[in-house]
N, C-alpha and C positions, 0 to 999 in steps of 0.2 A: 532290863532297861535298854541295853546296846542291843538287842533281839528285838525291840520293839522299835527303836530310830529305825532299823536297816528296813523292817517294814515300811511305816512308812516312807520313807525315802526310796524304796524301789516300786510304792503307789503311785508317788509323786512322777517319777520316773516315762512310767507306764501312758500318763494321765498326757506327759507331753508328748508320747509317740504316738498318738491317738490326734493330738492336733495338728502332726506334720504333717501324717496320713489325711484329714479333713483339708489340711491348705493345698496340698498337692492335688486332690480330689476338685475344689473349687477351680483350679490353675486351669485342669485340664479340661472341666463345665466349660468354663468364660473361653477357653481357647476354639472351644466346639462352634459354641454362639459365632464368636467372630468369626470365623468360617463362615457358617451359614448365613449371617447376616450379610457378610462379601459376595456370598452365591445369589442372595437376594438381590442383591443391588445390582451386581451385573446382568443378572437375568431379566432385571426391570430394566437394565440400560438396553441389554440387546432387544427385549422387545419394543423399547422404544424406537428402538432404529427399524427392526421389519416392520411393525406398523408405518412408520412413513414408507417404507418399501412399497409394500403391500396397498398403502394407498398410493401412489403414484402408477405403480402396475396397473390396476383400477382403474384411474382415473384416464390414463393414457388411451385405454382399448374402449374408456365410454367416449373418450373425444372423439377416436378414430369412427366410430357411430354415426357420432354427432355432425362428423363429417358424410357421410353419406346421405344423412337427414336432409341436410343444407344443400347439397348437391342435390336430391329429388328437391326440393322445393323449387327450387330453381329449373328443374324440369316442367314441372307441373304448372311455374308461371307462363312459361315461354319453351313452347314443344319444342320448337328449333336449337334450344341450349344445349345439345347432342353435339353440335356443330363449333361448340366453344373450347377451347383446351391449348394446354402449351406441348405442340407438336416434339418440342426436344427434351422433354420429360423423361425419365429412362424407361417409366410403363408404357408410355405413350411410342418413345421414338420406337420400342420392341415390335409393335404391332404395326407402325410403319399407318399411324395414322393420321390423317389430316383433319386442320379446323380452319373454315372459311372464314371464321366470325373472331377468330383470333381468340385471345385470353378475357377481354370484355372488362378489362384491368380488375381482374378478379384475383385476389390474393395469394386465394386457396390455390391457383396454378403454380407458383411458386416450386421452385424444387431446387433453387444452387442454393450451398453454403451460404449462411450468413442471413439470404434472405427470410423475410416476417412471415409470421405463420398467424392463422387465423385464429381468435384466441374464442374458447367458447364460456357464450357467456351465462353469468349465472341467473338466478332468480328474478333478480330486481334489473337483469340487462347489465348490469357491470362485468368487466372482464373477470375472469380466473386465471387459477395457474394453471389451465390445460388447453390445448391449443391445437389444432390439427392443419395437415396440408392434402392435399387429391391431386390423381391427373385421371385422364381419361383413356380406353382403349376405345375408340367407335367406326372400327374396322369392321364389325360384322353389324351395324347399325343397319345399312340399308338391305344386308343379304340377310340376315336374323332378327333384324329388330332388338338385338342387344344392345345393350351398353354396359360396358366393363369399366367400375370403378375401382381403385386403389386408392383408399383415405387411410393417412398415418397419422397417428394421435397422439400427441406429448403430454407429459407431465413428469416436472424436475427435471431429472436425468434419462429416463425410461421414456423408450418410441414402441409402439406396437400399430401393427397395419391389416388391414379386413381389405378382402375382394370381393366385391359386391357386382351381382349383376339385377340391373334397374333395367326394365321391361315396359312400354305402353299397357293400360288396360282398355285393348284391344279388342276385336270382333271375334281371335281365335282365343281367347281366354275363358270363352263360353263353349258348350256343347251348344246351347242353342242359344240364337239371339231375333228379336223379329223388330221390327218397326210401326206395322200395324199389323194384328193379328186376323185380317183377311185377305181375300187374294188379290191377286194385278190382274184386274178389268182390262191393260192392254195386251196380258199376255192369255188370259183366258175367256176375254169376249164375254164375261158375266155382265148383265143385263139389272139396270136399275127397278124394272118391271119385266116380269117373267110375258115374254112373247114380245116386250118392245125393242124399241132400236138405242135408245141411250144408255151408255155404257154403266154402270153401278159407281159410287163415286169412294172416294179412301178416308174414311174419319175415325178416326179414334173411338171408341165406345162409349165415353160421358156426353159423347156431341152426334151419336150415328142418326140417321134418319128412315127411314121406310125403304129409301134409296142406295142406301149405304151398302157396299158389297156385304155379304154373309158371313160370319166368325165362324170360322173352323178351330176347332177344339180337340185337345187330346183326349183321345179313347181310352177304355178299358184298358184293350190291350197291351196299352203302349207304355212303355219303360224306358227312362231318362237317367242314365247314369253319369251326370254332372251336372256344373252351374247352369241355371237356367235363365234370362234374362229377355223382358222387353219394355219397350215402350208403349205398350198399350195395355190391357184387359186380355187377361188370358181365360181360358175357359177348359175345363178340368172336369171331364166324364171319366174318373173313376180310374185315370193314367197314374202310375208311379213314379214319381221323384226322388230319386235315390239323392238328390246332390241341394245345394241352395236354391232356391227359385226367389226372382226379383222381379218386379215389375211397377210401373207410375200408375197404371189404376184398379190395381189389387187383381184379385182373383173371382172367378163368378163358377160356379159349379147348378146354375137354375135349372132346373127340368130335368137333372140326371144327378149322377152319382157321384159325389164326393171323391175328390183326388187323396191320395196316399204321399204323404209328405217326409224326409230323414227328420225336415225341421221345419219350423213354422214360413208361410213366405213372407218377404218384407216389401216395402216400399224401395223404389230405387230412382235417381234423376236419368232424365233420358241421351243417351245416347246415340249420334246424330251418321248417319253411313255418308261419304262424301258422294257427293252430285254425278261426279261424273271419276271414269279409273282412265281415263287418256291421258292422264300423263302419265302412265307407267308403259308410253313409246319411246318416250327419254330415254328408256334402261337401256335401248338396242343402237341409240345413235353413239359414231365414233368422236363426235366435235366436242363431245361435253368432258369439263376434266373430270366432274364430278360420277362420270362413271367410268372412262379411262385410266383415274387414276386408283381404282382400286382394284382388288386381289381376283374378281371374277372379269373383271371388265365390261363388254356389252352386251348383251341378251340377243335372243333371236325373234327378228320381225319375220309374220306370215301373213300371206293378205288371201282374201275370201275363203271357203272351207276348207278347212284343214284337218284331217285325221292323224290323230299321235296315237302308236300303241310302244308301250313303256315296254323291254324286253327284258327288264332284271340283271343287264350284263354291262350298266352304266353307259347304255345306247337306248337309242330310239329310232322306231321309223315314220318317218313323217312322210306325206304326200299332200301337196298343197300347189294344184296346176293353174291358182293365179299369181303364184309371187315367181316376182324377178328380182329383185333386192331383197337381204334379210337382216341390213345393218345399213342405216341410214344416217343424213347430217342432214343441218338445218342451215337456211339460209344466211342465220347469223348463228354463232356458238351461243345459245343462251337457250333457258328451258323454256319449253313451249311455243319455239319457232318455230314456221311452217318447214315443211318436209322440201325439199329443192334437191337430196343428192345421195348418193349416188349416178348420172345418169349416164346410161352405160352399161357395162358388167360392173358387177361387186369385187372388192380385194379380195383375194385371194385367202385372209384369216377369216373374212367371212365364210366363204365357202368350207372352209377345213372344220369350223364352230358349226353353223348353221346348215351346212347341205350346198351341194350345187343346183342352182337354181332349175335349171334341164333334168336335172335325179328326183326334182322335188315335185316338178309337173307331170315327170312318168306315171305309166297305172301303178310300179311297182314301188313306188318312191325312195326316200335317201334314208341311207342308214346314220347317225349320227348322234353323236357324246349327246348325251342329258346335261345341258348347262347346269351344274354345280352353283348352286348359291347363287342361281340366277332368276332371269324370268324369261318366259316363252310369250309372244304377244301377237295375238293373231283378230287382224285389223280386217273392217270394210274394208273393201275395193276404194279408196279414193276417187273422188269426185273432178269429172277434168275442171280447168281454172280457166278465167282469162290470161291473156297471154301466153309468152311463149315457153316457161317455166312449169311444166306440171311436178307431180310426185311421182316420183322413181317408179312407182309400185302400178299409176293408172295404166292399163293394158294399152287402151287407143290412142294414148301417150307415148307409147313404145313401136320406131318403126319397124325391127327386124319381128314385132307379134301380133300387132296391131289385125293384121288380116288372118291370123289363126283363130280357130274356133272356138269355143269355150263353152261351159255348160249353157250358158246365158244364151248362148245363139240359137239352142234347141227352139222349136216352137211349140210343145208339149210333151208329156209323159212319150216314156219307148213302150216297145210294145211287150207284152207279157206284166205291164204294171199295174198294181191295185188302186193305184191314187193318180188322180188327179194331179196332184204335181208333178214339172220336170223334174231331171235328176241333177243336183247339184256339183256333181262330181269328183264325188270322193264314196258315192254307194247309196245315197240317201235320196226318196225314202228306198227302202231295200226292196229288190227285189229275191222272189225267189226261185224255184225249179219253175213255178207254175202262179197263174196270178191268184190261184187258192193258198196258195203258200207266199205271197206278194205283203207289204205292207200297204195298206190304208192308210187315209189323210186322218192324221194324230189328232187326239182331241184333249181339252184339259177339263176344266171347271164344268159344270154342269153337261158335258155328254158333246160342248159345244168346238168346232174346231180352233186351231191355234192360229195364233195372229202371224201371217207369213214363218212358215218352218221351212227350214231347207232353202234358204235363199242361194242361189247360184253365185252371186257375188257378194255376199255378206258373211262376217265376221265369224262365223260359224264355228267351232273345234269340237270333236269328235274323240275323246279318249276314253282309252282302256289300256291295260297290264300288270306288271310287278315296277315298283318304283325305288328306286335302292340308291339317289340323290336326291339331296333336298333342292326343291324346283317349284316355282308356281307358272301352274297355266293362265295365262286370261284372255279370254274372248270379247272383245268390243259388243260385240251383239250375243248368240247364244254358245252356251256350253255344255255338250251331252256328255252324260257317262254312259257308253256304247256297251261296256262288260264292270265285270269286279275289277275294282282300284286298289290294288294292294301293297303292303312292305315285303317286304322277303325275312325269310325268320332270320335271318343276320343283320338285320336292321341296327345304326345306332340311331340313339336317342334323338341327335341332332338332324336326322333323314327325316325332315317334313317338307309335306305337298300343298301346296296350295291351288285351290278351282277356283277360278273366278268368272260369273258372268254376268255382263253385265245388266243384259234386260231377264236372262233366267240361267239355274242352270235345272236341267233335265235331266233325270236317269229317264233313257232311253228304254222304252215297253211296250214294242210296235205290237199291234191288233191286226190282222187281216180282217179282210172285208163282212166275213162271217161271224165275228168276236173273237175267232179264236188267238189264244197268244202265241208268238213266235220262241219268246228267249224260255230258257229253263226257270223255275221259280226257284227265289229266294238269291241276293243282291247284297254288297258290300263296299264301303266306298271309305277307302282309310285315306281323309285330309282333312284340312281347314277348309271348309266354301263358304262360298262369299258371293252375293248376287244384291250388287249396291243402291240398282235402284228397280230389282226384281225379285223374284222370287226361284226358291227351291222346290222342286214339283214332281212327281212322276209324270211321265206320259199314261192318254189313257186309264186314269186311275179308277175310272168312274165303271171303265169294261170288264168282258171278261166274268168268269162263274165266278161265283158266294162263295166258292171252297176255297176262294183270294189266288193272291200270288206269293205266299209265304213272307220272308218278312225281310223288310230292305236294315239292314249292319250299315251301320253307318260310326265308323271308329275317327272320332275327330272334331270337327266341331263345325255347326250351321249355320251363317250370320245372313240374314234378309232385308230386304224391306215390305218384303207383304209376305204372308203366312202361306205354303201350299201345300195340296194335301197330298198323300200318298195314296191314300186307300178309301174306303168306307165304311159305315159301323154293319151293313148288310153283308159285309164279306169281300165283298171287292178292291185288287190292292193291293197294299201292301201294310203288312204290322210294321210298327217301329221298334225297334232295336238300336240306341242311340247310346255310345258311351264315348264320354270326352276321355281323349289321346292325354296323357298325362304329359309325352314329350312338348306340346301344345304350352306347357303353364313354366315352363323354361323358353323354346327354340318359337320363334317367329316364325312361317314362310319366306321364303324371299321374297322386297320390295313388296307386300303385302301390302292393304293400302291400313288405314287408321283412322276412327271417328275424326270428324272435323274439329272437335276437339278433346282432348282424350287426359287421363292423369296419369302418370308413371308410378307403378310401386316396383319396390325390389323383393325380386324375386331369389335369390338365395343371397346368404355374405357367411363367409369365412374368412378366418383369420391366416394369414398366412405369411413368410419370410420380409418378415422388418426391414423398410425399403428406406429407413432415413433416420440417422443417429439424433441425438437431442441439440446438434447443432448443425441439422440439416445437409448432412453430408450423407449421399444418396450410398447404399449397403452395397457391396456386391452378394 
């Protein structure tokens, strides 16, 4: 009996160490849970704090956008909005740039502590909690055609800021651009009836007539490696389009072979070349602040034919024996005042810029700096006036030259020449050893001569070389490329050219009297051209053997108003070789001119060092 209590009683025993062992087991379950369940909830608290993070970071860099967005729109209504911005801005005062037009009580200029920031708004036009401020860099506006934004974007606590640069779409934004896609009746004397006397007239293709100049068309041969754009009916024998092509009245491929496209072409609205490029003689007077007071300052004036060969060593030589001033003022300080001054000799920083005027009339001409982020501007001979007031530049307006000679005094070609014309003065038309080796009077469009070449006193430039600053030439009347136009393989990005002519510009392709050709075949011309209310052309294209002239490079881009040809599909000529300059779809020309009216896009944006805390207090 007492053997059988102690049993049980040590079952009993047993049975309760078995439950302290389960309670302590339970103890330390529940203690595990509470842990975890702690982990949980902090881990849901801290995510709920980086999610608002996270969306503030967000939302601040899409403001900072939305800043830019608003800034181009305000471009795009009014081209001149370049010209608005708060000068003491700390991006703005860095670049040391100015605004005519003031803030325009625009908010977004804002930039001291405290002051409101521009809030961006939501769906329905209500505000948010995200808000942004801009200022402007438009320091390299007139020399590149930039403009340099900095827009910072809030939200809560958190600022983040993008550098954007917003760019015209512009003439050089194209490899090719045209206005009507046949030629200028004044520069190549096509005829409305073949053997009569009235000239062919300019119509767009859905409106042309029996009379209408002739559509010149890409060939075969010819290969387009960029954007393509015009305003009229382009016409497509069997040419490749490596790039977009655009145009307002489609494409026509009739009677021949079908073009080769990357991508379909579209429709596009027209784009308008401005009338006239005289005002870019503004860039070279000293009266105006508005080119005094920037980093290149004034440009160099040249009057009647001028020859420039580019030397690759950040020089040039120029020879230009009707200018006597090459920096002028105006009668009032305002753009587009008549010319009244210098008269006289020129200052003296003219001279050190531009050339002295006596090095510049030499045969040998002046050796001088490639204006930098300038322009080169080579003018008619001015017209004398009434009264006693002429322009600096008229010869017989001038008494210490008045009774010196000039090409103009000639009464005909010298002797040993092939043409018909005097010689201009600066080599043109050229002569050779022998008048078999001489140039002939130049012909364009149908076999037929050129409208006044070689004027003695007209606006004439004449270049060739290595180009290694970025510079634009323009010619008031024509502009030849005399050899290959080239970069130097140390090129940067920002070293672009601009050609500008205004009634043409020619690559130069003298014929002797016999057909035969003077220059070497095959031709290259690395810039922006531009010919605003003429055309791009060869000389002589129509001349010359079926075995052509191999094939004109053209690295850059072509903007016209009438279409001209290079070659012919018989062989004569020149093949096209055309690729757009990619530095082109970032860097302007200098002073380049711009559709008359034109839309801004931005051309790159990056983010970069946060320029203003959440209470508007500018970073260092």
């Amino acid at each position: 009996m007492i053997r059988l209590l102690r049993t049980r009683l040590l079952a009993i025993r047993a049975h309760d160490d078995e439950r302290g062992i389960a309670l302590v087991a339970i103890i330390g379950i529940g203690t595990v849970v509470m842990l975890l369940v702690a982990t949980m909830v902090a881990v849901a608290t801290s995510g709920s704090r980086v999610t608002s993070t996270d969306r503030d970071w967000n939302r601040a860099i899409a403001a900072a956008y939305a800043g830019v967005a608003d800034y181009q729109s305000r471009l795009n209504a009014d081209n001149t909005y370049g010209n608005y911005g708060q000068k003491d801005a700390p991006f703005s005062a860095a670049s040391t740039s100015t605004f005519t037009k003031g803030t325009g009580n625009n908010p977004a200029f804002n930039y001291q502590t405290g002051q409101p920031w521009v809030s961006v708004p939501t769906g329905d036009g209500s505000a948010s909690g995200a808000s942004f401020r801009y200022a402007v860099d438009n320091s390299k506006l007139s020399s590149q055609g930039v403009i340099r934004l900095q827009s910072t974007g809030r939200s809560g606590n958190t600022t983040r800021t993008v550098v954007a640069n917003v760019r015209p779409d512009g003439f050089s934004n194209y490899l090719y651009f045209t206005n009507y896609e046949s030629g200028d009746p004044t520069v190549t004397n096509e005829k409305a009836v073949s053997g009569g006397t009235a000239p062919c007239t300019s119509d767009y293709r859905p409106v042309a007539t029996s009379g209408t100049c002739d559509q010149i068309q890409f060939g075969s041969g010819d290969v387009l490696a960029g954007p393509v754009r015009s305003n009229d009916q382009i016409k497509v024998c069997g040419a490749q389009f490596l790039g977009t092509v655009q145009s307002v009245y489609g494409i026509t491929s009739s009677g021949c072979t079908v073009g080769r496209y990357a991508s379909n072409p579209t429709t596009s609205s027209t784009l308008t070349p401005p009338a006239t490029i005289g005002d870019l003689r503004d860039f070279t007077r000293t009266d105006l602040a508005s080119t005094t007071n920037t980093v290149e300052g004034p440009g160099c004036l040249y009057t009647g034919p001028t020859k420039i060969v580019f030397n690759g060593d950040g020089t040039m030589t120029v020879r230009s024996p009707m200018t006597i001033v090459t920096q002028v003022t105006g009668a009032t300080a305002t753009a587009g005042a008549q010319i009244t001054g210098p008269q006289g000799s020129q200052t003296s920083d003219a001279t050190n810029k531009c050339g002295d005027p006596t090095k510049l009339r030499s045969a040998t001409g002046a050796v001088v700096p490639v204006p930098k982020n300038n322009i080169v501007y080579v003018q008619n001979e001015p017209a004398a006036r009434a009264g006693n007031v002429q322009d600096p530049n008229y010869w017989n307006g001038n008494a210490a030259l008045k009774n010196t000679a000039t090409a103009c005094t000639a009464v005909g070609p010298p002797s040993g020449s092939a043409s018909t014309l005097k010689q201009n003065g600066v080599g043109y038309p050229f002569i050779g050893s022998s008048k078999s080796t001489s140039e002939a009077d130049p012909t364009a469009g149908s076999g037929v001569t050129v409208s006044a070449p070689y004027g003695c006193d007209r606006g004439d430039v004449f270049v060739e070389g290595v180009v290694d600053k970025a510079v634009t030439v323009a010619a008031e009347n024509y502009l030849y490329v005399t050899g290959d136009v080239t970069y130097p393989a140390t090129r940067s990005p920002s070293t672009v050219l601009g050609l500008i002519g205004q009634r043409a510009v020619w690559v130069w392709n003298p014929i002797t009297s016999t057909g035969s050709t003077i220059l070497p075949s095959d031709r290259e011309i690395d810039a922006a051209i531009l010919s605003n209310t003429g055309t791009f052309v060869v000389q002589n294209w129509t001349k010359g053997s079926t075995a052509g002239r191999g094939v004109l490079t053209v690295s850059g881009s072509i903007a016209q108003n009438f279409r001209g040809a290079v070659g012919l599909s018989s062989g004569q000529g020149y093949k096209k070789s055309y690729r757009f300059d990619s530095s082109l779809a970032t860097y302007t020309p200098p002073k380049f001119p711009q559709p008359t009216v034109t839309t801004y896009r931005v051309a790159t944006q990056v983010e970069s060092k946060t320029a203003y805390d959440a209470n508007g207090v500018p970073l260092p």
